[in-house]
C-alpha positions as CSV (number, residue, x, y, z in Angstrom):
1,X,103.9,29.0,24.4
2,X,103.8,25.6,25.8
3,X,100.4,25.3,26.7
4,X,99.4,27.8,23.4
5,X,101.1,24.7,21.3
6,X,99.3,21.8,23.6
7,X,96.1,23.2,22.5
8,X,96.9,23.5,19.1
9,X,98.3,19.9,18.9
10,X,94.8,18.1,20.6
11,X,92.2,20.0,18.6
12,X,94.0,20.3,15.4
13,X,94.8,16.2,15.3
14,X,91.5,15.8,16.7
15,X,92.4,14.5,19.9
16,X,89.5,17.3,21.4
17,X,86.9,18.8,19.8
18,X,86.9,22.5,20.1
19,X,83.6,22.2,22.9
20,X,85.5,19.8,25.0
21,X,89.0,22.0,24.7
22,X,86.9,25.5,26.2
23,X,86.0,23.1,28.7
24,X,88.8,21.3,30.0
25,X,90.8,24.5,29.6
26,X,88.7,26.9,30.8
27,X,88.9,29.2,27.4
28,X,86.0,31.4,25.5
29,X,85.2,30.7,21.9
30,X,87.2,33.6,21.0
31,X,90.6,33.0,22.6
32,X,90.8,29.0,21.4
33,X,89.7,30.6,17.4
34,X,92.5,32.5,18.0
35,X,95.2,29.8,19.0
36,X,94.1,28.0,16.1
37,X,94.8,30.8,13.8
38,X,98.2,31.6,14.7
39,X,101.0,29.4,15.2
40,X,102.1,31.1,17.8
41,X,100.8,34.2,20.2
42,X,100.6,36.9,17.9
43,X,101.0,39.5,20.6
44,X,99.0,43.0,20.5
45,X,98.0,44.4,17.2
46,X,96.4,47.5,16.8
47,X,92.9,47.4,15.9
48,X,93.2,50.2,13.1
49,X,96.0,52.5,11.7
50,X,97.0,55.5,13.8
51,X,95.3,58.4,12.7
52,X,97.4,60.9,10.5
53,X,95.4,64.4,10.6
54,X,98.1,66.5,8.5
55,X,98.4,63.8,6.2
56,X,94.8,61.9,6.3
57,X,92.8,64.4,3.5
58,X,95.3,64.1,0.5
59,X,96.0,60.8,0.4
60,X,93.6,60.6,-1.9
61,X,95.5,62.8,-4.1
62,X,98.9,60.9,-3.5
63,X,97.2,57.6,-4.3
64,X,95.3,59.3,-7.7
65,X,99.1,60.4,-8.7
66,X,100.7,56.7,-8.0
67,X,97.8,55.2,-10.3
68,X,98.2,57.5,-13.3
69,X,102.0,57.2,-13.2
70,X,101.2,53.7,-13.8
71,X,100.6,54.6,-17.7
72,X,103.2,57.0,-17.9
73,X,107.2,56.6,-19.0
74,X,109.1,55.4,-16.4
75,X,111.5,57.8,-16.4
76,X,109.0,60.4,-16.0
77,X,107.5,59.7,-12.9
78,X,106.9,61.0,-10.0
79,X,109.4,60.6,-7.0
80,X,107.7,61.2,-3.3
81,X,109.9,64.7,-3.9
82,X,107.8,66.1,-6.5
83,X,104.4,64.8,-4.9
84,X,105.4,66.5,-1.8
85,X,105.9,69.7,-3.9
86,X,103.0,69.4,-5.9
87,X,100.8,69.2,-2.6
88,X,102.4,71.8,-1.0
89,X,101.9,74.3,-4.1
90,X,98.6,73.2,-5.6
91,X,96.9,71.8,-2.5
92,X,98.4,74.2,0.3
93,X,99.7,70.9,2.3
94,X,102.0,72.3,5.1
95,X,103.2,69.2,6.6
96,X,106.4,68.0,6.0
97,X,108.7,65.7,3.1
98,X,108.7,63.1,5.7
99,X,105.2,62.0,6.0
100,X,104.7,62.6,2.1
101,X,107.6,60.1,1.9
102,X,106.5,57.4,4.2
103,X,102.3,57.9,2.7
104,X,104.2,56.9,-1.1
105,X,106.5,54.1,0.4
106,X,103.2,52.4,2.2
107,X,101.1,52.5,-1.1
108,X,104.1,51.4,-3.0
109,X,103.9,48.1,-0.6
110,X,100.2,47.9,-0.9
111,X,100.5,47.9,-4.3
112,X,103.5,46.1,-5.6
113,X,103.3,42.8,-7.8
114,X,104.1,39.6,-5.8
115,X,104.6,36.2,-6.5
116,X,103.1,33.6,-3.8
117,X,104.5,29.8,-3.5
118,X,101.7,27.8,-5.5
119,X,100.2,24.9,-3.9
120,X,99.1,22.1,-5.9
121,X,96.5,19.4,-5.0
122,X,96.3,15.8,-6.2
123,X,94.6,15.5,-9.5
124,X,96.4,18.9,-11.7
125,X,99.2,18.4,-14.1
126,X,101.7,20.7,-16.5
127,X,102.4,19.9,-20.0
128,X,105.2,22.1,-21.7
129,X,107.6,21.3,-24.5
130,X,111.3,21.4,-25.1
131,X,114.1,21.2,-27.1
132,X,117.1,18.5,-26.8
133,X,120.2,17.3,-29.3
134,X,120.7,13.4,-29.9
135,X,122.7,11.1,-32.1
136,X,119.8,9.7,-34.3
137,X,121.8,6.4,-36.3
138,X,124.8,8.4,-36.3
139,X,123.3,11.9,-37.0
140,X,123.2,14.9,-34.6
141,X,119.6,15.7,-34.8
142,X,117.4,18.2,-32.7
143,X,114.2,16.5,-31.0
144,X,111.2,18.1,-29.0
145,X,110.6,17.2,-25.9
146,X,107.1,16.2,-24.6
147,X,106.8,16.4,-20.6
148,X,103.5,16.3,-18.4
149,X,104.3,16.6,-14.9
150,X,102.0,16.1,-11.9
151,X,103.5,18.5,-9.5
152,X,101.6,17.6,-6.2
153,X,103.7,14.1,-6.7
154,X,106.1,14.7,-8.4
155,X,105.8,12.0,-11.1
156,X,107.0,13.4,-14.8
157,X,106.6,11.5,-18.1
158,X,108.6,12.8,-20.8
159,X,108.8,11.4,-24.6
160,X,110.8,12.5,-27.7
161,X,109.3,13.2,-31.1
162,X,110.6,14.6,-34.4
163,X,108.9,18.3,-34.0
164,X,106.5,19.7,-31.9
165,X,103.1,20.2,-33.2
166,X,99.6,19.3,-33.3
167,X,99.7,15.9,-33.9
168,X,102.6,15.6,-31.5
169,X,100.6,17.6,-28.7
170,X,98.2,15.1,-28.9
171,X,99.9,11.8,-29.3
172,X,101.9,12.9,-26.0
173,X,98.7,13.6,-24.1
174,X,97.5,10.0,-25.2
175,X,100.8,8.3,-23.9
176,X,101.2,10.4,-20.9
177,X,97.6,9.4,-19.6
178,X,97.9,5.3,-20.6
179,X,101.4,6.1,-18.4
180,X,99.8,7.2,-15.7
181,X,96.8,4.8,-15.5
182,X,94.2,7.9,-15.7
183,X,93.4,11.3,-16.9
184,X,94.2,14.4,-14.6
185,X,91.1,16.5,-13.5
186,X,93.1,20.2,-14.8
187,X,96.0,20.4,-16.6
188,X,98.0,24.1,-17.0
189,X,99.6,25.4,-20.1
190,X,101.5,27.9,-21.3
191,X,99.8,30.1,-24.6
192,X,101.3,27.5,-27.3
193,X,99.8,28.2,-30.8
194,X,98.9,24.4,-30.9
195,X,96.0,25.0,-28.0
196,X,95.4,29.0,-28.3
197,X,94.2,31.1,-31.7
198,X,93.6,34.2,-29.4
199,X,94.7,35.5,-26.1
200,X,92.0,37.5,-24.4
201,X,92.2,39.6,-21.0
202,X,92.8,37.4,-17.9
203,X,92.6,33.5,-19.0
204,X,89.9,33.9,-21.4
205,X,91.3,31.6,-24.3
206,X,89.9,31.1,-27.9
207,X,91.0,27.2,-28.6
208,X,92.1,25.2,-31.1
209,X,89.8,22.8,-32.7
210,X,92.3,20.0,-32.1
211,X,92.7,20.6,-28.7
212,X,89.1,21.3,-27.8
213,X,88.4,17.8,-29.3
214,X,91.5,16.6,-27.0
215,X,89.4,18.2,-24.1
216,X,85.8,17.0,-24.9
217,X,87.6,13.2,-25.4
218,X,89.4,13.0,-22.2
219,X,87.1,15.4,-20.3
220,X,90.0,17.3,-18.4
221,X,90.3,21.1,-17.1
222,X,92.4,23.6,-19.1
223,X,93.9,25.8,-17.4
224,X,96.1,28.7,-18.8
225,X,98.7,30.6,-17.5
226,X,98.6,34.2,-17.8
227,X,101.4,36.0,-20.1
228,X,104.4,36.7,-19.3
229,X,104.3,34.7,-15.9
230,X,106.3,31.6,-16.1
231,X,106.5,31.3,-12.1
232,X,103.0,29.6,-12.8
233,X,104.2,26.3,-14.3
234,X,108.2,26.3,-12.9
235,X,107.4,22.7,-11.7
236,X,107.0,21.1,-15.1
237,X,110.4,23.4,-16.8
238,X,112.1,22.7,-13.7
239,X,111.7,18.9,-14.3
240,X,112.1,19.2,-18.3
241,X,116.1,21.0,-17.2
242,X,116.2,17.9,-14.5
243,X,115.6,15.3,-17.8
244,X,118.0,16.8,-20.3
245,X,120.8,16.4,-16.8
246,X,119.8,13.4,-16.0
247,X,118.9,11.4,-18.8
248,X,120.4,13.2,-22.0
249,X,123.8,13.9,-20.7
250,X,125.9,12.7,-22.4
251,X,124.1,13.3,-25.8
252,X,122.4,10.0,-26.2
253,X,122.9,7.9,-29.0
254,X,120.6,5.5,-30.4
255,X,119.3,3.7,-33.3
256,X,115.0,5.4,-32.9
257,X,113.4,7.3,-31.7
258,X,111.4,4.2,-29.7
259,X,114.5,3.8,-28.2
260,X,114.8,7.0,-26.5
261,X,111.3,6.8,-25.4
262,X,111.5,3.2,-23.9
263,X,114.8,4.3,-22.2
264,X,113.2,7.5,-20.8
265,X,109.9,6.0,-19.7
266,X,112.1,3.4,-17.4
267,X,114.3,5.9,-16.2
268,X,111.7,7.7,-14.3
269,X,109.3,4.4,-13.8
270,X,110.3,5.9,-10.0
271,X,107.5,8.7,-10.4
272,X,104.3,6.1,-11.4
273,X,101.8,7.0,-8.4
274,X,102.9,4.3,-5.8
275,X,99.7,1.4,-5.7
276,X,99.5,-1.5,-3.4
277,X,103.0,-0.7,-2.5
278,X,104.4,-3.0,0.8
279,X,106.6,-1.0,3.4
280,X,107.7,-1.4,6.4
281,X,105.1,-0.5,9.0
282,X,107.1,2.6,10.2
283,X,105.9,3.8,6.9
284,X,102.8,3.7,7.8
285,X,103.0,5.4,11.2
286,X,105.0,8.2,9.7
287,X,102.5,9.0,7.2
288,X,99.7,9.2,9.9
289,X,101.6,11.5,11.9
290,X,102.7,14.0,9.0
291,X,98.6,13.9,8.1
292,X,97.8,14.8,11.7
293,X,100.5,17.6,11.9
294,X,99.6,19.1,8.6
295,X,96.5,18.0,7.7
296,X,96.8,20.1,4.2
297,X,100.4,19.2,3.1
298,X,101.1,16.0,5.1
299,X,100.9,13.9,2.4
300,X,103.3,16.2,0.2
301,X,105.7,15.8,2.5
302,X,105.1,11.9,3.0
303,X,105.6,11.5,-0.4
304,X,108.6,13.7,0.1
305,X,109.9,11.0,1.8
306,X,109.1,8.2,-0.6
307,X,111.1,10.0,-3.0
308,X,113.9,9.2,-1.4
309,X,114.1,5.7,-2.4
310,X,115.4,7.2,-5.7
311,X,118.8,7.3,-4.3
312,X,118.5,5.5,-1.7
313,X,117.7,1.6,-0.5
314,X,114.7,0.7,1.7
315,X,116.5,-0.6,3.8
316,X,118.6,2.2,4.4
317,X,115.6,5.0,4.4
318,X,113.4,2.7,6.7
319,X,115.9,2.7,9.5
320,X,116.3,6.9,9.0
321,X,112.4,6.7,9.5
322,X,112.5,4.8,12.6
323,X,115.2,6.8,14.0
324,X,113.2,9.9,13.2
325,X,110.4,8.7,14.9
326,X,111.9,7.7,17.9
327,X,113.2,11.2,18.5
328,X,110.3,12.9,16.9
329,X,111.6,14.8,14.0
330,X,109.4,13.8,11.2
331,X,110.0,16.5,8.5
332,X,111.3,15.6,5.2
333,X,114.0,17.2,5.2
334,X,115.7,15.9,8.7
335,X,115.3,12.5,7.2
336,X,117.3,13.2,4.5
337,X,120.1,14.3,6.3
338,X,119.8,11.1,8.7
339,X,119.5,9.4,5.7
340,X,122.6,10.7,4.0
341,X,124.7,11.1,7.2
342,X,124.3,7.4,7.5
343,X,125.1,6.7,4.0
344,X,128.4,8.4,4.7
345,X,131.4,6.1,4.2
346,X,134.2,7.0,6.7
347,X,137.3,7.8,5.5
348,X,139.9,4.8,5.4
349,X,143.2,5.8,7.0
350,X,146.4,5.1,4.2
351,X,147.9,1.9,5.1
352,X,151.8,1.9,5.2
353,X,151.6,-1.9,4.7
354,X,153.0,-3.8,1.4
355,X,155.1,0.2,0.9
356,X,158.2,0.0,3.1
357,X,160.0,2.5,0.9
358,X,157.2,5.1,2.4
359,X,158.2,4.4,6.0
360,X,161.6,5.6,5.3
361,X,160.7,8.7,4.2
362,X,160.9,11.6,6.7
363,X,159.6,15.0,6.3
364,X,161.2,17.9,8.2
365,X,159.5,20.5,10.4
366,X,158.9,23.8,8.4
367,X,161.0,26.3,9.8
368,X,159.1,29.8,9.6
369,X,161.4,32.0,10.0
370,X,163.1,30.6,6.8
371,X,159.9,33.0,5.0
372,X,161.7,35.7,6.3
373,X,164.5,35.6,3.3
374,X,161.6,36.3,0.9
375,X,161.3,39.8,2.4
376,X,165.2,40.7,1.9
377,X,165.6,43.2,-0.4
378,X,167.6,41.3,-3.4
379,X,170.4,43.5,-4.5
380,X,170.3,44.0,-8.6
């Protein structure tokens, strides 16, 4: 494992090519493709399935049965059970309930729905609307909620307006971007009237007018999720329930809606994409080194770290950063608990002094057997 993780380390931070690795460690083309691929030995695999002869010729037949249940009730479907009877009395199968079973359960796997963690590089962004309650000069009054998030970031602008609609779509999009500093190359959404007129198979979209002159203006990609599958933009929902928390809690109360906007654009000033920003060089080397271990997400979970600064001082995260790097744990998440165990306050012990009247005071030993009365039967 050791020398499977030395290679890894020198090729994949480019500390050896791959010619100069087969060389100095005497391994075919094959074997080093391999140590690449896999984080660690994978061990022997077979090379195909074992061969089921009993079973083999109506799997075609189980797997025909699974698809058309698709479309029928769910209560009326078949369980492995009836397959297994229906094989053995219209196809003459005379194997046994168990392999029947196990061929269902493994197309059932194959099959099932899944959801996958999304990644999501620099340059895409989520829009979404929601709903909030604030004192508006006095009144309780319902406003939407505009939020564009850019979820490889993390940086979230959010705005208030009256209602949501078209024109409110559109003056959000205009504020988000001069927030920002620049337009994202693809931005998801969810089917909102305000973009869609029709909802075609897969992400085919008929569009608004409005929005398709929003598009052509600003030259971004759309991108749409599909029904029914909100896992597709959590990140921008999951930051509009972090807002109202945050920000809106208690219910605000203020004279405009200007205000609120001013007061919400400063509280998450934070999330502006860091420019020409001066830390401490320890910064600097733990960014190189997260890029080198993970070339694809090691500047997620740099700015990971940078996030931190939200609740805590620079001075304070820089010396969790140098103590990370000294003993070479460099993951986000282990500097936040240096981070946090050091911002720890220890607990003060009471102090007696200036409270004479407290030294007096003398607590007796509990006597445990005294408990003992509590099982007594009481006489009526």
């Amino acid at each position: 494992m050791e020398f499977w993780k030395e290679v890894r380390r020198q090729v994949l931070t480019n500390e050896l090519s791959r010619r100069a690795a087969c060389k100095q460690y005497s391994l075919g083309w094959h074997t080093l493709t391999k140590i690449l691929a896999y984080d660690e030995p994978p061990g022997y695999r077979k090379s195909r399935p074992r061969a089921k002869p009993k079973i083999d010729e109506f799997l075609p037949v189980i797997h025909q049965i699974l698809v058309d249940d698709r479309q029928a009730p769910k209560k009326q479907r078949h369980t492995a059970w009836r397959i297994f009877e229906r094989l053995r009395d219209e196809h003459q199968f005379s194997g046994k309930y168990t392999i029947v079973k196990d061929a269902v359960r493994a197309w059932k796997r194959s099959h099932q729905e899944v959801f996958l963690p999304l990644s999501h590089p620099p340059g895409e962004a989520q829009v979404d609307f929601g709903e909030a309650t604030i004192r508006l000069a006095g009144q309780e009054t319902k406003v939407a909620l505009f939020v564009m998030t850019l979820p490889y970031s993390g940086a979230v602008f959010i705005q208030a307006f009256p209602r949501e609609c078209t024109e409110t779509f559109l003056e959000g999009h205009r504020r988000a971007f001069e927030y920002f500093g620049g337009v994202p190359r693809r931005i998801s959404y969810d089917n909102s009237a305000i973009a869609v007129i029709e909802v075609f198979k897969g992400r085919e979209r008929k569009l608004t007018r409005e929005f398709l002159r929003l598009q052509s203006h600003y030259l971004f990609q759309e991108h749409f999720c599909l029904v029914r599958r909100p896992n597709e933009k959590g990140h921008v929902e999951r930051l509009l329930g972090f807002a109202r928390r945050s920000f809106l809690v208690p219910v605000p109360q203020v004279d405009s809606l200007a205000t609120l906007n001013g007061q919400l654009c400063e509280g998450f000033d934070y999330a502006r994409p860091l420019e020409n920003w001066q830390l401490p060089e320890c910064f600097g080397l733990l960014r190189r080194r997260l890029e080198a271990t993970d070339r694809r997400y090691g500047t997620r979970s740099y700015i990971r770290v940078l996030r931190l600064l939200e609740k805590f001082s620079l001075s304070q995260l820089t010396e969790a950063v140098e103590y990370a790097l000294d003993v070479d744990v460099i993951d986000p998440e282990s500097i936040r608990t240096i981070v946090e165990h050091r911002a720890e306050r220890p607990v003060a012990l009471f102090s007696l002094d200036g409270r004479p009247h407290l030294a007096l005071v003398r607590v007796e030993t509990t006597d445990v057997a005294a408990y003992g009365a509590l099982l007594t039967e009481v006489s009526p």
